[in-house]
N, C-alpha and C positions, 0 to 999 in steps of 0.2 A: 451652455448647460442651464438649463431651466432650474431654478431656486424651490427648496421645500419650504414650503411656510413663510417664505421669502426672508430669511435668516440661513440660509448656505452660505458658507464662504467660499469662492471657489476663485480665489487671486492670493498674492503672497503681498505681505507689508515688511516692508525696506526697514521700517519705524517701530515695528514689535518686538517683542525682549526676548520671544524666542526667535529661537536657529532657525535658518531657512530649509534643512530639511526637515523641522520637526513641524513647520505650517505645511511642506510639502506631504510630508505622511499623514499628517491630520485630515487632509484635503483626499486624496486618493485614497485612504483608510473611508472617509466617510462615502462615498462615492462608489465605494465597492461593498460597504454593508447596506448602500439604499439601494443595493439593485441596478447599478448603471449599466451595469454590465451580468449576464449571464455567466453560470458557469461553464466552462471550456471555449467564454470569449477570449479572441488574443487581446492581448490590452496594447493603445498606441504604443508603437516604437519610440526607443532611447532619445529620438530626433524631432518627435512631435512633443514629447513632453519638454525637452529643451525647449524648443519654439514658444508653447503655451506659457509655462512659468518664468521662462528667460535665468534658468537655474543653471550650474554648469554639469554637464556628465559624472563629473565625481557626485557628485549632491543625488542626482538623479539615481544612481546605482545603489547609494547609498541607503534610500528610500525602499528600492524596489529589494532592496534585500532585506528591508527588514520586516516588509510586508511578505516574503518568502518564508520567514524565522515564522512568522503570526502564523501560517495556515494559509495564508489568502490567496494566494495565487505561487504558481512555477511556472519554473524555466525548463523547455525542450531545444536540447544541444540544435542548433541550427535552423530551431524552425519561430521561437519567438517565446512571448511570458504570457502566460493563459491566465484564468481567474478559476480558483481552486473550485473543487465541487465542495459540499460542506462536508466536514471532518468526519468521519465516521466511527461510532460508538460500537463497541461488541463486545459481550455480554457473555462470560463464562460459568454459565449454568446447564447449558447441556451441547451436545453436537451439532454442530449445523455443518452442512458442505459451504462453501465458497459462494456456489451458485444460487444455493436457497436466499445466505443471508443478503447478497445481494437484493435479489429480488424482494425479499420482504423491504428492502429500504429503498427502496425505490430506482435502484440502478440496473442498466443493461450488462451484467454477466460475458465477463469473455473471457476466453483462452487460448492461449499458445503455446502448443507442447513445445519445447526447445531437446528433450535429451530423454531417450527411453532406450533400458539395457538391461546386463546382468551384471553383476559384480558379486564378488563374492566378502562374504562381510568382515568388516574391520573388526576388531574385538570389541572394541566400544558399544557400535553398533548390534553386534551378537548378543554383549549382555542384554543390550534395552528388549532384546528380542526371543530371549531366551534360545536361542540355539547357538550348535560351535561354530567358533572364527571358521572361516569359510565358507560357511552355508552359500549358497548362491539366492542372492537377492535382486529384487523388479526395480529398476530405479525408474522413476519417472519425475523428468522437471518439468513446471509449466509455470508459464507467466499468466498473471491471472490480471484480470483488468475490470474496472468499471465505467459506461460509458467510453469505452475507448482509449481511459486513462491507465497507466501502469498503475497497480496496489499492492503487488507481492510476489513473490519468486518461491514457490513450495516444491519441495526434495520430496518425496514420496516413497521410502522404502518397505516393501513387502518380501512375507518369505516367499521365495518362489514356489513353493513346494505347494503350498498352500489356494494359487493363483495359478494353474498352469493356463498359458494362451493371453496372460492378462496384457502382453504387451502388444498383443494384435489387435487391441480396439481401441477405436479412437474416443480420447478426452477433449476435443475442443465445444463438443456439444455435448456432453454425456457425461453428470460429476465420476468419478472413480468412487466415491463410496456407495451409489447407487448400483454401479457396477459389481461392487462385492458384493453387495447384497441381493441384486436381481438373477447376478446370474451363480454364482458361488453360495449363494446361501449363508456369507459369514456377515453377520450384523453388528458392526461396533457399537456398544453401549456402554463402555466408560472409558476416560483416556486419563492417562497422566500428564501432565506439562509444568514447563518450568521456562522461564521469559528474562530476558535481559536485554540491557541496549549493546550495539557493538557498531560499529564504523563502516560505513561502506565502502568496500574495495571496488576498484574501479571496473569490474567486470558488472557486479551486480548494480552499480550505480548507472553505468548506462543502460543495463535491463530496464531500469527504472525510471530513467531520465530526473535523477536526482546527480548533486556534487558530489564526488568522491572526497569520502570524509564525511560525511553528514550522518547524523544519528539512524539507524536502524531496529524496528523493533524487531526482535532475533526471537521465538517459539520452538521450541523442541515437545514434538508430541509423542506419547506413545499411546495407542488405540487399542484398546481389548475387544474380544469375541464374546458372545453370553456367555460361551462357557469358562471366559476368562482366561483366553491364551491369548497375549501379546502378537498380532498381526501386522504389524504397521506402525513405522516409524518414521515421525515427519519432522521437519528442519525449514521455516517459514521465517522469511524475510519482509516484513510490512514497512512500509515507508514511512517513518515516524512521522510526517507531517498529515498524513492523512487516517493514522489510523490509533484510536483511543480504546484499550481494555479495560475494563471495569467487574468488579464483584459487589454484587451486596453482600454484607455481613452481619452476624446478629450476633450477641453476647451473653 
């Protein structure tokens, strides 16, 4: 590897006060903020970096998780440790679909429908939505991605009533709230939400190709019409590692 400024470190000293995996993070930390690597590169295997440093596996794992904890890169069950895309910031001032705010930040938007049905609604559910336990509601899950990467798993409940047919069209090209409003005529313009972190269980963690147990950011939305009736109520799982909410506020 070629030297910045010719002051790179890029070797471990036997003879320095720190730990040997705290020059080893420092070294792969610096290496991956200069750009050594792309984002959605794989980064060498467990066995190369052995080689290069002469570190042992514990040390190496040791390293590689805690540049997982930073943001900087993950792990895909089977397939190897990538280098993260950069974190992404979103900004709760007005609605954007999925697909828009993608695109405004410069990522390639995807989707995966996994689960589209009826159900009929839980009480919980009912009150967010103002109609009785029962009603029959649109579910729809998708996995939503950027660049190719996993970012979130969104639940999608509508009143059926509201949406008939909504389940015959296809979401993997097409946002769903474009859909209410192109072809339904119902326009969301205000939502309620409320956000917390909660643990990933292991279903939605391989959705995700996160560890099971790792921090989730958890959103529960609920979506109004102009005229101010409760349509749509969402349940959105982000990947805490990749994804940062923020408000401004004034006093």
């Amino acid at each position: 590897m070629m030297s910045s400024a010719g002051d790179t470190i890029n070797s471990l000293s036997r003879q320095s006060k720190l730990p040997l995996y705290q020059q080893l993070y420092d070294i792969l930390r610096g290496e991956l903020m200069r750009g050594q690597w792309k984002p959605g590169d794989m980064l060498p295997a467990e066995s190369d970096l052995l080689q290069r440093f002469g570190v042992s596996r514990i040390t190496v794992r040791q390293v590689l998780d805690m540049l997982v904890r930073d943001g900087l890169i993950y792990r895909q069950q089977g397939r190897g440790t990538f280098v993260a895309h950069p974190t992404i910031e979103q900004t709760q001032v007005r609605i954007v679909s999925f697909t828009e705010d993608m695109r405004q930040r410069g990522f390639r938007p995807g989707t995966e429908v996994l689960e589209a049905g009826v159900l009929p609604a839980p009480a919980d559910f009912a009150g967010k939505l103002a109609v009785e336990p029962g009603e029959e509601l649109a579910h729809i899950r998708r996995l939503r991605l950027a660049d190719e990467e996993p970012m979130s798993i969104e639940d999608a409940y509508l009143v059926h009533r509201y949406f008939p047919g909504v389940l015959t069209r296809d979401y993997t090209t097409k946002p769903l709230r474009r859909t209410l409003d192109e072809v339904y005529g119902v326009r969301l313009v205000r939502a309620k939400q409320v956000l917390r972190a909660v643990m990933a269980p292991r279903d939605l963690a391989r959705l995700l190709s996160v560890r099971q147990g790792v921090a989730l950011l958890f959103i529960e939305r609920v979506s109004f019409s102009a005229q101010g009736v409760p349509v749509e109520f969402l349940r959105i799982h982000y990947r805490g590692d990749r994804y940062v909410l923020y408000n401004e506020l004034v006093g």
